[in-house]
Each structure stands twice: as C-alpha cells, then as structure tokens.
BADREN-590784 format. One record per residue (C-alpha): residue number from 1; x, z, y. Coordinates in nm, 3 decimals, padded with zeros to 5 digits. Last residue first. Layout:
REM BADREN-590784
(NUM (X Z Y)),
...
//
This chain:
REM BADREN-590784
(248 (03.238 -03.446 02.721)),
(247 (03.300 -03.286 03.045)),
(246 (03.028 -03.508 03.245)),
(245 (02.831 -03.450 02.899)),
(244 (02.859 -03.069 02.954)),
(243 (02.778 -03.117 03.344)),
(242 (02.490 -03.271 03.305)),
(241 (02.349 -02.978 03.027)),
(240 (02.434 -02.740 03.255)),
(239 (02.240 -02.903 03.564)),
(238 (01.946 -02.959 03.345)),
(237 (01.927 -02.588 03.212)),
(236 (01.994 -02.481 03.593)),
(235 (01.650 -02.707 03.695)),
(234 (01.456 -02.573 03.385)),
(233 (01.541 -02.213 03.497)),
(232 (01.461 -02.265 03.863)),
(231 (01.144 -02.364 03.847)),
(230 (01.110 -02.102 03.535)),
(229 (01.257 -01.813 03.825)),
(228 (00.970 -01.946 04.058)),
(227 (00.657 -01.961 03.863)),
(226 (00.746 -01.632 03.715)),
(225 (00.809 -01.461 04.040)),
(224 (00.525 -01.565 04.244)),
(223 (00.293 -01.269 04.075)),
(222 (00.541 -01.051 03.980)),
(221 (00.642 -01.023 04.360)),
(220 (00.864 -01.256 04.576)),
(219 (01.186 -01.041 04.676)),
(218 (01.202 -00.808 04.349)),
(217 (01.065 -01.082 04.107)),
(216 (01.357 -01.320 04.287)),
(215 (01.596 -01.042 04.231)),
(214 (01.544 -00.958 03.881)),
(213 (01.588 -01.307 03.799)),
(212 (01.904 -01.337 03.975)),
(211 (02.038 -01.099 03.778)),
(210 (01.865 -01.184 03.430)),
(209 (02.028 -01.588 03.528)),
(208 (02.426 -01.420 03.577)),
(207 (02.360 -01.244 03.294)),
(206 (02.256 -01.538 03.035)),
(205 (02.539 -01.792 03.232)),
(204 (02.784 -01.556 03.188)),
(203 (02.722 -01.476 02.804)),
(202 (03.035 -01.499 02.676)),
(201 (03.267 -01.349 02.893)),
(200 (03.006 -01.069 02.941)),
(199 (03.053 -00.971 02.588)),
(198 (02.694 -00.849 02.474)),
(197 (02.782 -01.075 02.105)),
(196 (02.481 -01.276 01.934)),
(195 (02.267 -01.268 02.256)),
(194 (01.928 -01.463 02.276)),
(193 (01.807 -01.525 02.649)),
(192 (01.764 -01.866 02.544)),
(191 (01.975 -02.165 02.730)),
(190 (01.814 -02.515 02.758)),
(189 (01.907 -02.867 02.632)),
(188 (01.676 -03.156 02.752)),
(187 (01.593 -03.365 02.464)),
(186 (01.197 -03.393 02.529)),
(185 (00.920 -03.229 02.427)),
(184 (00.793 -02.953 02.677)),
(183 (00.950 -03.111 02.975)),
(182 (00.743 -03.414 02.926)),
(181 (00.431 -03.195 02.934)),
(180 (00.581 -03.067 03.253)),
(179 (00.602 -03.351 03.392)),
(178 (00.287 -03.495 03.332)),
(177 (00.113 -03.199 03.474)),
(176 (00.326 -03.192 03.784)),
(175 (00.207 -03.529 03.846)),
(174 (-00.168 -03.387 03.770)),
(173 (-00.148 -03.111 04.043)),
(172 (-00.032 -03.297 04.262)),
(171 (-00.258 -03.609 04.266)),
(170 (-00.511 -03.346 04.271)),
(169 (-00.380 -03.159 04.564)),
(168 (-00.351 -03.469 04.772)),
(167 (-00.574 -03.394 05.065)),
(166 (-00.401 -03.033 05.060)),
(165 (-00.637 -02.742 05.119)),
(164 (-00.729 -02.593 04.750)),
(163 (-00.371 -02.615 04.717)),
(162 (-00.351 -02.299 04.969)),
(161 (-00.600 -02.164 04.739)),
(160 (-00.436 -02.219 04.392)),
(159 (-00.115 -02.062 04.544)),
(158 (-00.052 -01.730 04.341)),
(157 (-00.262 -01.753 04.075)),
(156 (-00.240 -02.126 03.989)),
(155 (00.136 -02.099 03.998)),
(154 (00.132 -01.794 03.813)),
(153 (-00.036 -01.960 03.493)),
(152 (00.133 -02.298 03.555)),
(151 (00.430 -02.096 03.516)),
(150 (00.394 -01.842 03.258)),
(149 (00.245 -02.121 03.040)),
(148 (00.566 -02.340 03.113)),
(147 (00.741 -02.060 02.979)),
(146 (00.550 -01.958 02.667)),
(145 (00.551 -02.328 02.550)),
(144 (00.931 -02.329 02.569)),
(143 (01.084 -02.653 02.761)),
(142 (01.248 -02.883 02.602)),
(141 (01.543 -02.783 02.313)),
(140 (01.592 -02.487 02.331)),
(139 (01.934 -02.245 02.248)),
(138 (02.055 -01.963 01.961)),
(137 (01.799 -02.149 01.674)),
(136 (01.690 -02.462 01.809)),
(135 (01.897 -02.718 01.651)),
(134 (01.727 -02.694 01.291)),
(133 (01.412 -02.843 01.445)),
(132 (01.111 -02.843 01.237)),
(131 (00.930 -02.561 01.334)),
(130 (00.974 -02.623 01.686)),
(129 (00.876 -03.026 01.633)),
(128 (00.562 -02.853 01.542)),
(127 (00.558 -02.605 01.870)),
(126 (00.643 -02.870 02.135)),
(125 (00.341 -03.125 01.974)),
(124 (00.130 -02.819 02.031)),
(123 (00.247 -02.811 02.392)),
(122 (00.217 -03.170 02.403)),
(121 (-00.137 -03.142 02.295)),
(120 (-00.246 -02.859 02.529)),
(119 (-00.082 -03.000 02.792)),
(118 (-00.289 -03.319 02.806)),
(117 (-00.579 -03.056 02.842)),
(116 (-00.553 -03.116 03.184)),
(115 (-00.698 -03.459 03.185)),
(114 (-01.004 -03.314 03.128)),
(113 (-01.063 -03.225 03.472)),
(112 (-01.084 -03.624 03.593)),
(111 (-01.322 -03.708 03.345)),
(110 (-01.667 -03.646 03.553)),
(109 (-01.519 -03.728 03.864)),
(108 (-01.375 -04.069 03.738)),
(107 (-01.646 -04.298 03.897)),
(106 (-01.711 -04.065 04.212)),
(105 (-01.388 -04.089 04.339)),
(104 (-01.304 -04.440 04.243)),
(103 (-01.586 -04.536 04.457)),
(102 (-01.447 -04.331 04.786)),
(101 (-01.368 -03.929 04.828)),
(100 (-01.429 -03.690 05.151)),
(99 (-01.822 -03.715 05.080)),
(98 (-01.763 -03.316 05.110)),
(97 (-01.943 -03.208 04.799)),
(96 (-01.742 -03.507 04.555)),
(95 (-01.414 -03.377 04.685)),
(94 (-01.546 -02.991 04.681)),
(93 (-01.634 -03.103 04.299)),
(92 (-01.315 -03.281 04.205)),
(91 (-01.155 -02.922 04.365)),
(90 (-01.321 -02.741 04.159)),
(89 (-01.299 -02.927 03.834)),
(88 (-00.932 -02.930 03.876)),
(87 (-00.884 -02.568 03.947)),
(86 (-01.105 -02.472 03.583)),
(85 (-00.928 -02.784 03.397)),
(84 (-00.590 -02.637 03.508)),
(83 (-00.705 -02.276 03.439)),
(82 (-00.793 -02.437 03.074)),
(81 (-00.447 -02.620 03.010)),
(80 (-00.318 -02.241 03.031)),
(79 (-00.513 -02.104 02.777)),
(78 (-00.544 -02.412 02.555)),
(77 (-00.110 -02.456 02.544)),
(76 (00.069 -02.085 02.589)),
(75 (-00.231 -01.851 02.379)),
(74 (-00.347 -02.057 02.206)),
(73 (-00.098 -02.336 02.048)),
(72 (00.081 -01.977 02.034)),
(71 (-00.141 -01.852 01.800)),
(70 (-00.116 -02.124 01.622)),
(69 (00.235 -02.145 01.622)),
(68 (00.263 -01.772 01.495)),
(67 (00.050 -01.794 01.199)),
(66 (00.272 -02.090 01.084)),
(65 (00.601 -01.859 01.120)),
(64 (00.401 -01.586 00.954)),
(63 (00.265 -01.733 00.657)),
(62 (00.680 -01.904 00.619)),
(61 (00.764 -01.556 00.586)),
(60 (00.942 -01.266 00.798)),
(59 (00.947 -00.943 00.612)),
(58 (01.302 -00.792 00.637)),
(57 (01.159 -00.470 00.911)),
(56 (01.407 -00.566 01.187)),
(55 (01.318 -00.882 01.144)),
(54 (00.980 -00.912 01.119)),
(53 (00.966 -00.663 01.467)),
(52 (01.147 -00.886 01.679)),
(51 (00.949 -01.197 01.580)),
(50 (00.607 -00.994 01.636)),
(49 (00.714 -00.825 01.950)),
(48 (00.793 -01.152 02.148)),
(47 (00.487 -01.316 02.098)),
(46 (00.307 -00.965 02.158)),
(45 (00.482 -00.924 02.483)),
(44 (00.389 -01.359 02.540)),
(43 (00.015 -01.315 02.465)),
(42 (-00.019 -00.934 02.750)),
(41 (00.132 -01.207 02.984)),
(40 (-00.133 -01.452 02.845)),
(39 (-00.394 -01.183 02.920)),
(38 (-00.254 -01.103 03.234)),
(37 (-00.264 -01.486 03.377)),
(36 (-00.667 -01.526 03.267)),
(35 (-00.756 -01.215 03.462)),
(34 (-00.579 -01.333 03.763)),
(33 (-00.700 -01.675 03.711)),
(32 (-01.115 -01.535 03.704)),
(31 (-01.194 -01.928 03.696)),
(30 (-01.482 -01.850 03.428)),
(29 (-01.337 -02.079 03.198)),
(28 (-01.022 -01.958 03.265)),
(27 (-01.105 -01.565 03.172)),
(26 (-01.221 -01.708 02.807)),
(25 (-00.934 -01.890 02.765)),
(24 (-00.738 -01.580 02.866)),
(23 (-00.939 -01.399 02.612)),
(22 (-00.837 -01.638 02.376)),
(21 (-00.491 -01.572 02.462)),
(20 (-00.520 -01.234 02.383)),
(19 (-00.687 -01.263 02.062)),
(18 (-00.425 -01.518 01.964)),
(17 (-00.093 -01.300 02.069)),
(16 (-00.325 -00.975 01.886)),
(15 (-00.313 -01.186 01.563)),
(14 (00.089 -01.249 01.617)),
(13 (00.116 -00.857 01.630)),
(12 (-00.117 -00.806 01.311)),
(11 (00.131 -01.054 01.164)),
(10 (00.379 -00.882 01.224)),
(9 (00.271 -00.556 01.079)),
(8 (00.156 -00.735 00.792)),
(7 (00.464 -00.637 00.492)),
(6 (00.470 -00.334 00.615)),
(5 (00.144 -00.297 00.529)),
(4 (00.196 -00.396 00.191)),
(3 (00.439 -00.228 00.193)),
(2 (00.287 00.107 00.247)),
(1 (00.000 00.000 00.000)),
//
C-alpha cells in the first residue's frame, strides 16, 4: 500500500498541473486574466514539483512522462491560447461595435478569435517532439511551453488594456502569436536552469540570468516580470546560440 502510494505521488502532482490549468481555462473563458494567470502559475509549481519529486523518490515511468504532457498540453497550450481567444474576441467585437472596421472586418469577425488556438497545437506539437528528443535533457530546444504560457499569460494581464487602445492591436497580437508558436518548435538552442555542478565557473550564464531575473521582478512587479525576463530569455538564448556557431 505504502508503495503503492509512493509509487503515485507524482502523478497526483501532475493531476493537480491539469486541474489547475483547467481552472485557468475556465477563468479565460470568463476573461477574469488575473484569475486565469494564477492558476497556470499555481500549473507550472506543480509541473515542476512532480518531476522533482519522481526522482528523488526512484518512481518515474513512461505513465508519468505521458501523464505529464497532457497535462501540460493544458495547462501551458489551451489555457493560455484561451485568454488570447477571450482578448481577441473583445476587441473584434469593440471593432465591429464602433463601425471603426471595413468589409473584411465584418467577414472574418466571427473566425478571427479562433486563430488563437494556433498555440495550442504548436504547443502540443512542442511537447511530442519533447518526448522524443534525446537533445533536450541539460538544455531546450524552442521555446518551453511553460514559458511562453507565463508570458502571454502576464502579458495579457498586465497590458491587455492599454492594447485595448491601439488601432492595430489585433494585427499585434496575432504576429506575436505566430512567432511565438514558431518559437515553440523550432531549432533555436536555449539554456535550462538545470545545474549538474553549483561551480560558478560553470554556470555563468545560469547565475548571471537568476540575478538579473530577480531584479527585473524586483523593479517591474510579478505581474510584468514574467513577460519581461522570457522576452529577454529567448533573445539571450538566440544571441548565445549566434555566437557559438560564429566560434564554431
């Protein structure tokens, strides 16, 4: 019985990722972002937990890794690619309301929000080549799923009302929706915070990035934090990786 339990603790953990981000879904729908951002917060602690937790206690399993991509599908692809449906079906609608929009307007109103669940697919696509990928086991390849969730997440939160007043915000918002779904599956090499040795010599790059981390969330707030320190984390990742194959 003990083992057996034992055996499930991380699962239970990767269980309570999914509730959580199905709550965030939930939250999206209803355009309560704040709401919708904690719960995939509360998602990525439990992501992180589970993983932790089956290996300190011997009991990871091939259950387990499959449990914890769907979850995640959840939790960091449909829970985020909701809030983007939620912001974009507002602001098609104020469009629409204000008679500020022509023809093409009106014809792709009703489709125009759906677009946003784009992410959700490459974000599942990001988690099956995951599984797959040998490479990806002290570094990334593409952007992680619970990153860009973190940031489209906070994004929304903190600015999704000044975007509510650009002319363009749509065109915006799905550009940077394209990108980032590129970002989730494509050959970009990326750091993870995962130390083998705590040698500073060694890990430069990881303290130097935790440092200025802390700083931004100390200057900027939880809130604009995340959005900002992943900006900035995909745009070091890509400045490392040019200047390896400049080297090379």
């Amino acid at each position: 019985m003990i083992n057996r339990l034992k055996n499930n603790i991380p699962n239970m953990l990767t269980c309570c990722n999914l509730i959580s981000g199905c709550i965030a879904v939930y939250f999206a729908f209803g355009a309560r972002f704040k709401e919708a951002f904690l719960f995939i917060i509360i998602g990525a602690i439990f992501d992180f937990f589970d993983g932790m937790v089956a290996r300190l206690l011997h009991v990871s399993s091939p259950i387990g890794k499959e449990l914890d991509s769907l979850a995640d599908v959840i939790t960091f692809g449909v829970a985020p690619a909701t809030m983007i449906f939620t912001e974009l079906t507002a602001l098609t609608t104020s469009c629409f309301a204000t008679a500020s929009c022509g023809t093409f307007c009106l014809k792709v109103q009703p489709i125009l929000p759906f677009v946003a669940f784009i992410l959700a697919a490459f974000s599942a696509l990001r988690l099956a080549k995951f599984n797959l990928d040998e490479r990806q086991t002290t570094s990334f390849i593409g952007l992680p799923t619970p990153a860009n969730a973190l940031f489209w997440s906070s994004l929304l939160v903190a600015h999704s009302t000044t975007i509510e007043t650009f002319s363009f915000a749509r065109q915006l918002i799905i550009a940077l929706l394209f990108i980032t779904s590129y970002l989730l599956v494509c050959e970009l090499p990326m750091f993870a915070l995962k130390f083998k040795t705590y040698a500073f010599a060694e890990n430069k790059l990881k303290y130097g990035f935790v440092a200025f981390s802390i700083i931004v969330f100390g200057l900027t707030g939880i809130i604009n934090g995340f959005w900002i320190v992943i900006a900035c984390y995909v745009a070091l990742s890509a400045i490392v990786a040019l200047m390896g194959r400049n080297k090379a």
